[in-house]
Each structure stands twice: as C-alpha cells, then as structure tokens.
N, C-alpha and C positions, 0 to 999 in steps of 0.2 A: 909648630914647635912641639916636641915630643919629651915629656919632666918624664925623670926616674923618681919614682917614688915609695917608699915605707912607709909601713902601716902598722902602726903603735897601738893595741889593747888587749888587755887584759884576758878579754872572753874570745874565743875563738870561734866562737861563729858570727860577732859582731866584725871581726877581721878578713873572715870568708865572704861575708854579707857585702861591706863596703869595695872588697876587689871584685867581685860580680858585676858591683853596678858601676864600676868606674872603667869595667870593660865594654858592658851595654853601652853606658850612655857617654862615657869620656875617652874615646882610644887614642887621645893623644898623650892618657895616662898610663904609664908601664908600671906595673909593682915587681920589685923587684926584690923586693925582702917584707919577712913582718917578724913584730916579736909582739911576747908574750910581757914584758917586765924592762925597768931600765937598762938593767945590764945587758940584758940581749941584746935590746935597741941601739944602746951606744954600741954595740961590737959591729953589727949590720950598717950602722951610719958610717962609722969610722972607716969600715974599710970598704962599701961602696959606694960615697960619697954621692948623694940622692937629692935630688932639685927638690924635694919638699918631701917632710913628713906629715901625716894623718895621723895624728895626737891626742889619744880619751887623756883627756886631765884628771879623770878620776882611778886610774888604776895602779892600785886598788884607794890611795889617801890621796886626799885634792892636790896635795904638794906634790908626788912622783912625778908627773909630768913634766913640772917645771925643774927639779932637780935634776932630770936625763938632760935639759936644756944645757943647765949648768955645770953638766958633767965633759961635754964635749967641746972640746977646744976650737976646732976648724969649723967656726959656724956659718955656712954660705951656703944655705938653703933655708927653702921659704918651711911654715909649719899653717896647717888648718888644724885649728883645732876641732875635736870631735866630743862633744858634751851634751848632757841631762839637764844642764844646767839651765837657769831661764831668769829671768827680772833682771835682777840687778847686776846675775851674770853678764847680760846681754848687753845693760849699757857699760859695761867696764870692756866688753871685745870690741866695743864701738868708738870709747874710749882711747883706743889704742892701735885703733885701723887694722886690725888685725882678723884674719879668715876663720872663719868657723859654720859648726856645721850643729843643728839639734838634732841629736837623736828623738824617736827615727829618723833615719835621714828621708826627706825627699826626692825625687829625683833631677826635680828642678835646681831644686836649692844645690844639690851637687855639681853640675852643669853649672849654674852661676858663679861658684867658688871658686871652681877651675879655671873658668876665662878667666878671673881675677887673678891665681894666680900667674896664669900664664900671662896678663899682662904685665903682671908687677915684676914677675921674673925677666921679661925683657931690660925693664929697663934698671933692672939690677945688673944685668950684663952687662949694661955698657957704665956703669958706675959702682961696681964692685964694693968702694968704700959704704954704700948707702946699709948695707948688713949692719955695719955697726951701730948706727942708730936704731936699724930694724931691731936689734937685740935688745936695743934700751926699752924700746916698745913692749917688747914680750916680760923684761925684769919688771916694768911697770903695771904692765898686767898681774906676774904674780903676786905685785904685794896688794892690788885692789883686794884678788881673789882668796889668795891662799892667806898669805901675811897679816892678811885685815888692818893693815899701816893706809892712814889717810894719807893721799897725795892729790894735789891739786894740777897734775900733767898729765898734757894728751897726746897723743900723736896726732898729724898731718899728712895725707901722702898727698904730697903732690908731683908733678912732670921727671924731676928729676928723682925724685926717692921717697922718704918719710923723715918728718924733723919731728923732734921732739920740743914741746913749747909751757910755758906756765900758763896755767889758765891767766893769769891774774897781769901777762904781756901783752892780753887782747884785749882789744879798745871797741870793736862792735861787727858783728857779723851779718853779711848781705845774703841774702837769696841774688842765685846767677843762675835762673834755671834749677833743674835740679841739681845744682852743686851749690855750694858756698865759699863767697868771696870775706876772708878772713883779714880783717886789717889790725897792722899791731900797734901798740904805742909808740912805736920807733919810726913807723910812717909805711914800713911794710904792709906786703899782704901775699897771701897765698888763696888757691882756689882750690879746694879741697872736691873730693865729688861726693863726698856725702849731704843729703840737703839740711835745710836749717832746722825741718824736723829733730834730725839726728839730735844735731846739735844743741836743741834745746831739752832733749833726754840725757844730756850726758854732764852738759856744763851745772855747775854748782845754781842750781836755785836764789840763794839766797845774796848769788854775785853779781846773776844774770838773770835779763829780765827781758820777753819779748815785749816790745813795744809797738809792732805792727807785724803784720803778714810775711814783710821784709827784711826785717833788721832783730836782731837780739843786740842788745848792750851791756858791757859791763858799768854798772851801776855808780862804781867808782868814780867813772872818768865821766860822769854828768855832771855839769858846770850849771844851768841852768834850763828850766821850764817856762815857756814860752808862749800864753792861749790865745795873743794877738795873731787874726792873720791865720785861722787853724790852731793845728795843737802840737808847737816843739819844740823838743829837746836839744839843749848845744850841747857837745861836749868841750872838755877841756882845750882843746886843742881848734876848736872854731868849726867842727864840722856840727851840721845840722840836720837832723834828721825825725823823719812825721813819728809823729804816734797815733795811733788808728784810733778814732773817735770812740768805739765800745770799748778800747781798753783804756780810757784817759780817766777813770775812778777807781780804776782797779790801781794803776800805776802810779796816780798821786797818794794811796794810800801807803804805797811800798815804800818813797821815796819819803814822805814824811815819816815814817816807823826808821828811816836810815838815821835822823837825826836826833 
C-alpha cells in the first residue's frame, strides 16, 4: 500500500531531511506536499487530501500544530507526529496511541512508524467512522501537552480502530504476550498491542498499581487481600488474581495508605 503524504515544519531542512529518508528507507511513502506554517499546511491538506501528515508540534509554539488539526474540517488521515519532545511527552503519545517520531529521527524508528501507520490505515479503510474517535485521540493529546488540562483518558487501538476510554472504566490489565488484555468494569475487554510496560508508564500511579509480572489493577475495584494459600487479591466483581511475593510489602503498604 502506497500513503500520500505531507510534511509539516517549520525549518526546512528538517523537512528536506525527513523526505530523504522516507525515500531511502520507506518507498511506500510519497510526499506530495510540505509546508512551512499552518496556513500553508491547511491549504496543501485541503486540496490534496493526503493519508497522513508529518507534524513538528513545535512550530514555532507547542499549540500550532494542534490548531492546524483544528483548523481543518475533512479529517481522514492519519498524523505522526514529529518532536523534541521527551518524558512526559512520551507517555502522553503513548497515552493516546498515537505515532511519533524524536527528533533526530532514526531510521529504524521511521520504518517502525510507517508500518504502523500503514497498518492502522488499513483498517481505517474499511471502517471510515473510526477517524472520529482517532480525532478525540489527538484533542486529548493536546490538552495533556499544550492545554496542561488534567485528563484521566486513554486511547485503545484495537482490531477494528481506536476507542477512547476512562481510566477509572478499567478494572485490571493482563500481560497477552506483548500486548495487553484490558478488561472493564462492564465485563468487557480489549487487547491492545502495547505491553503492560507501557501501560504501567502511562496509567495514574496512584490508581494503579502492579501487582505481579501480569496484572496491573485499578486499586479501586480491590474488594479484598488474601495470604491463605499464597498471596491474593479479589476484586469487586470475584475475579482473583496473584500478587508476586517481592511485591506483597510494598502493596500492602499502598492499600493500607488507601484507607
């Protein structure tokens, strides 16, 4: 599959630099336009309607990028972003399941991002409607970043698209491999492919708590602790699940500071 694609910043040899190497190393990437500023960019998106943009969020104030978002009506393409950005930037794009790139780019990391998006554009084709939550994604990203508005939502991408969800809907998350199996309070679940790594860099600290190797929990939905028999945790709802022996002092210290 072959994306048209624009390329959004500021500096123009940051712009010549990243069409180089998406020719080297991604030729299933065409560029097909770049701009300098949002107004250009909206003019170039608008009229040649491009499977994904290459997005510096810094140029030149951390909000521009996300305003060009906001500026353009017919939103049915994907966006990597392209940023300086690092820490806490990093778990709020993670946050949000959304593609990005650190400057300097690598050339691996750019090849990674691509398949990605090429796969998530697939199956945006066949479900059109899913852009619209993919957009909720990106507004939720800018109020982590720009806005500096606390929010407790993440995205999900899973099979069919990306959903937007509360933290405070999930009841406890599985390692599946390197993905993770997300189960809700409602009895749901989704399998994300990010691991539980991720996810223990992104979810609220003080909501969520690993418990084992396995499992992260929301703290909330702990009904009872359990040392008969091993070491575990019921939740509200009667599932049951270990806690790993080297964390069972650390974890009863957290659950008692809950009360």
């Amino acid at each position: 599959m072959n994306l048209r694609a624009v390329i959004v910043d500021d500096e123009e040899l940051a712009r010549k630099n990243l069409t180089m190497m998406l020719e080297t190393y991604c030729p299933e990437i065409d560029v097909i336009g770049e701009a300098s500023d949002k107004d250009e960019a909206k003019s170039i998106i608008e009229s040649s309607s491009p499977d994904v943009v290459f997005l510096d969020i810094r140029m030149p104030s951390g909000a521009e990028g996300f305003e060009l978002l906001d500026m353009i009506e017919k939103r049915n393409f994907l966006v990597v972003f392209v940023t300086a950005f690092k820490d806490y930037a990093i778990r709020a794009f993670q946050a949000n399941a959304v593609h990005y790139l650190l400057k300097p780019i690598d050339d691996e990391d750019l090849r990674s991002a691509v398949d990605k998006v090429i796969a998530t554009k697939e199956t945006f084709t066949d479900n059109p409607g899913n852009y619209d939550d993919y957009f909720k994604s990106l507004q939720n990203l800018a109020d982590r970043l720009v806005r500096n508005k606390a929010t407790n939502r993440i995205a999900i991408s899973h099979t069919k698209g990306v959903k937007i969800v509360e933290e405070d809907s999930i009841n406890y998350l599985e390692a599946s491999g390197n993905c993770t199996m997300i189960h809700f309070k409602d009895g749901s679940r989704y399998l994300d492919t990010r691991t539980l790594k991720v996810y223990e860099e992104i979810l609220d600290e003080e909501k969520f708590y690993r418990v084992h190797k396995s499992h992260i929990v929301n703290m909330s939905c702990i009904k009872e602790y359990i040392s008969e028999d091993g070491h575990i945790i019921e939740l509200k709802d009667g599932t049951q699940l270990p806690v790993a022996r080297n964390r069972v002092s650390a974890f009863l210290k957290t659950i008692k500071g809950l009360v």
